[in-house]
N, C-alpha and C positions, 0 to 999 in steps of 0.2 A: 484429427484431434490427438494429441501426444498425451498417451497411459500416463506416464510416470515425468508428468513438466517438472517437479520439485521433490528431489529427495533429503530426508534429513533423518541422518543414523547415529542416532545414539549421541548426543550433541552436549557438551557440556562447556562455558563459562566462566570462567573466575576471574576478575579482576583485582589489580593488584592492591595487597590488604586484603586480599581474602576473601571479599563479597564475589558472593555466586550470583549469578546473573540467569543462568538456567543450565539446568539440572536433567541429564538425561532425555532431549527431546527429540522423538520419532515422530514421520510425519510424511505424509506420502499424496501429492497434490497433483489432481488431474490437468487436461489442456480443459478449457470454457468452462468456465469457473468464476464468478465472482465471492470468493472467499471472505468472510469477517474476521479478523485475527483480534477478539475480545480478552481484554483486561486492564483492572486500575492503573492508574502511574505507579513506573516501576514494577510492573509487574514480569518484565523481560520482552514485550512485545519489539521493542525496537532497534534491543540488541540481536533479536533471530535476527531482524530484517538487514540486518546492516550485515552480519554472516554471511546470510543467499545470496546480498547485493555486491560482497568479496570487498566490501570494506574495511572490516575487522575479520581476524580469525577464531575459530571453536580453539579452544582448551584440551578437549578432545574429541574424537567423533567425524563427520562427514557429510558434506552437502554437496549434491551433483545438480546441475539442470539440464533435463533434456539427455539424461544420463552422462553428463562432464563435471569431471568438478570443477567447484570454484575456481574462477580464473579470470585471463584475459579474453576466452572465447565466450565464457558463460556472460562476462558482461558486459558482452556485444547484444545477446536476446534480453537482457535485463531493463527496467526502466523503472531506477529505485525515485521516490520524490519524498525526500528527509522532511521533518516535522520544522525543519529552519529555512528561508527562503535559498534557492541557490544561485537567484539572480544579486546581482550590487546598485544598490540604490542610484547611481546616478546613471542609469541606460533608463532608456523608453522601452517601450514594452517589443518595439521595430528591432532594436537592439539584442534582445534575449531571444529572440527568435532565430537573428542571423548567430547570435555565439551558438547555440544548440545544433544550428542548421552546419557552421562548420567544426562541431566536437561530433557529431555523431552520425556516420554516414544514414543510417538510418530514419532519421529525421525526416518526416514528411511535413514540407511546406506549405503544402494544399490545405492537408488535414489543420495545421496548426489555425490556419487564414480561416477555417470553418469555425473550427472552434473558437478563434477570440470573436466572431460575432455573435457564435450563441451566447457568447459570456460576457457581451457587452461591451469588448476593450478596446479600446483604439490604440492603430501601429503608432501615435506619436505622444500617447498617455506617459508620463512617466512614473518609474513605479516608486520613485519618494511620495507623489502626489496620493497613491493609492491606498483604499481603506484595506484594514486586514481582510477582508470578505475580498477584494478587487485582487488582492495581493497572490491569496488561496486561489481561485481563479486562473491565474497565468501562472502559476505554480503545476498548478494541474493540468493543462494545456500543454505544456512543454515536454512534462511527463506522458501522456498521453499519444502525444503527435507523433513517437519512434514508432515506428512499425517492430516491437517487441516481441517476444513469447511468453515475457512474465513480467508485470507489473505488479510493482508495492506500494503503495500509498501511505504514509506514513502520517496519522493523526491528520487528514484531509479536509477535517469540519472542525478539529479544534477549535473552538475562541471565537469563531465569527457567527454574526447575526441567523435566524432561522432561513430570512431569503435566502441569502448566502446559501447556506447550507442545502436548500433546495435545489438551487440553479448547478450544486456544483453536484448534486446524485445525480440528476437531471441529464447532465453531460456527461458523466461514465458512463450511464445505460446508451444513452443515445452514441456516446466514438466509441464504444468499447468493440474488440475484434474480437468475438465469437470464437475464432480457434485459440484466441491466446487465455491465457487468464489472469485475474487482478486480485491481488490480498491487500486488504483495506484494514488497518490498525485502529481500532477507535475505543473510546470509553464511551460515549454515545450511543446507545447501542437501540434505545429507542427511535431517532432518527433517520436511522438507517438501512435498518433489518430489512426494510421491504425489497433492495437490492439484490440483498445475499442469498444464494445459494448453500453454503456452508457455514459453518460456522467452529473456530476452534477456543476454546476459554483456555488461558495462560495465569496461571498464579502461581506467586513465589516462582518463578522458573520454572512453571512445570505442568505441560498441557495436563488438564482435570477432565476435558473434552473436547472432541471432535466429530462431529455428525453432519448428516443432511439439515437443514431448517425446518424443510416438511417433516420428518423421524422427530424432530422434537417437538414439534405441533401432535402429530399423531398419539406418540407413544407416551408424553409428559402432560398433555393437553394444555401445555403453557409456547406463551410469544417469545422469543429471543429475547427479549427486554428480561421479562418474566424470571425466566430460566437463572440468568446474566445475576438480578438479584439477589435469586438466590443459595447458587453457587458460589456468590463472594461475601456474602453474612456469614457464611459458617466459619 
């Protein structure tokens, strides 16, 4: 299990025109892990994510994983899955599994063939035909199926039905690899809390908190829901 899978020193943001995106953020992420990365829209959750995933760059500051920085190596152990689909509506779902199977050597075929039957999908479904819930589904499959070190999930339950949303915690817990770890973006935070592990609250660009889930049960005697409310009232 890797001490320090995700580092983030001192990390600032600004987009052009001026808007900060986030503002000074420290943050130090073990291996097995499933992490909550909580906050409203806009609140910079997905500009961190898209920084560790070496898509965009910090302003100022520095992100390593697995002690490297961002780069071409770090996003070799990475498996970012963005809040927009990243498959093209006119492949079957057989189709997104061979594009992934030859981008990313780490792609586990087996794994993926497991996961679209816990998820219901078929290799000749195509994904125009697919409901948003179906969509989320092979979204997360794809992302999933690399044999990674660090997974981000990107708004994962947004917009679709509660099944939906069930079947697709359902299958994190059940593929997820115990040495890697997964940080999961959501505003949903009732839904989902039962998964997490940690939990970090992000407003205005600016982690307000990071803790254990159990430490905020114990010490607050509030749910992550709970908590989530009312750190973003004030």
């Amino acid at each position: 299990m890797v001490e320090n899978l995700l580092q983030v020193r001192s990390v600032n943001k600004t987009y052009a025109g001026g808007r900060r995106a986030l503002h000074d953020i420290n943050l130090n992420i073990h291996g097995g892990k499933i992490i909550g990365l909580l906050g409203t829209n806009g609140s910079g959750k997905s500009t961190l994510m898209k920084i560790a995933a070496g898509l965009i760059q910090p302003s100022t500051g520095g992100v390593e994983v697995n002690g490297k920085p961002v780069g071409l190596e770090t996003k070799a152990i990475v498996s970012f899955m963005p809040d927009r689909p990243v498959t093209e509506p006119w492949m079957k779902v057989s189709d997104a599994v061979a594009y992934f199977k030859d981008f990313y050597e780490d792609f586990n075929v087996e794994k993926a063939h497991n996961m679209l039957e816990f998820m219901n999908l078929k290799a000749n479904d195509r994904i125009s035909s697919l409901s948003k819930g179906m969509n989320e589904r092979l979204q997360l499959t794809l992302a999933l199926s690399r044999e990674a070190q660090l997974y981000m999930l990107d708004e994962p339950i947004g917009g679709v039905d509660p099944v939906a949303r069930g079947k697709i915690l359902d299958a994190i817990v059940e593929f997820y690899n115990e040495d890697s770890s997964i940080i999961i973006s959501t505003h949903l935070v009732r839904d989902i809390e039962r998964i997490f592990d940690e939990v970090i609250f992000i407003r205005n660009g600016e982690v307000v908190m990071h803790d254990e889930v159990e430490n905020i049960r114990l010490k607050h005697g509030k749910s992550v829901d709970e908590m989530f409310k009312e750190v973003y009232a004030e």
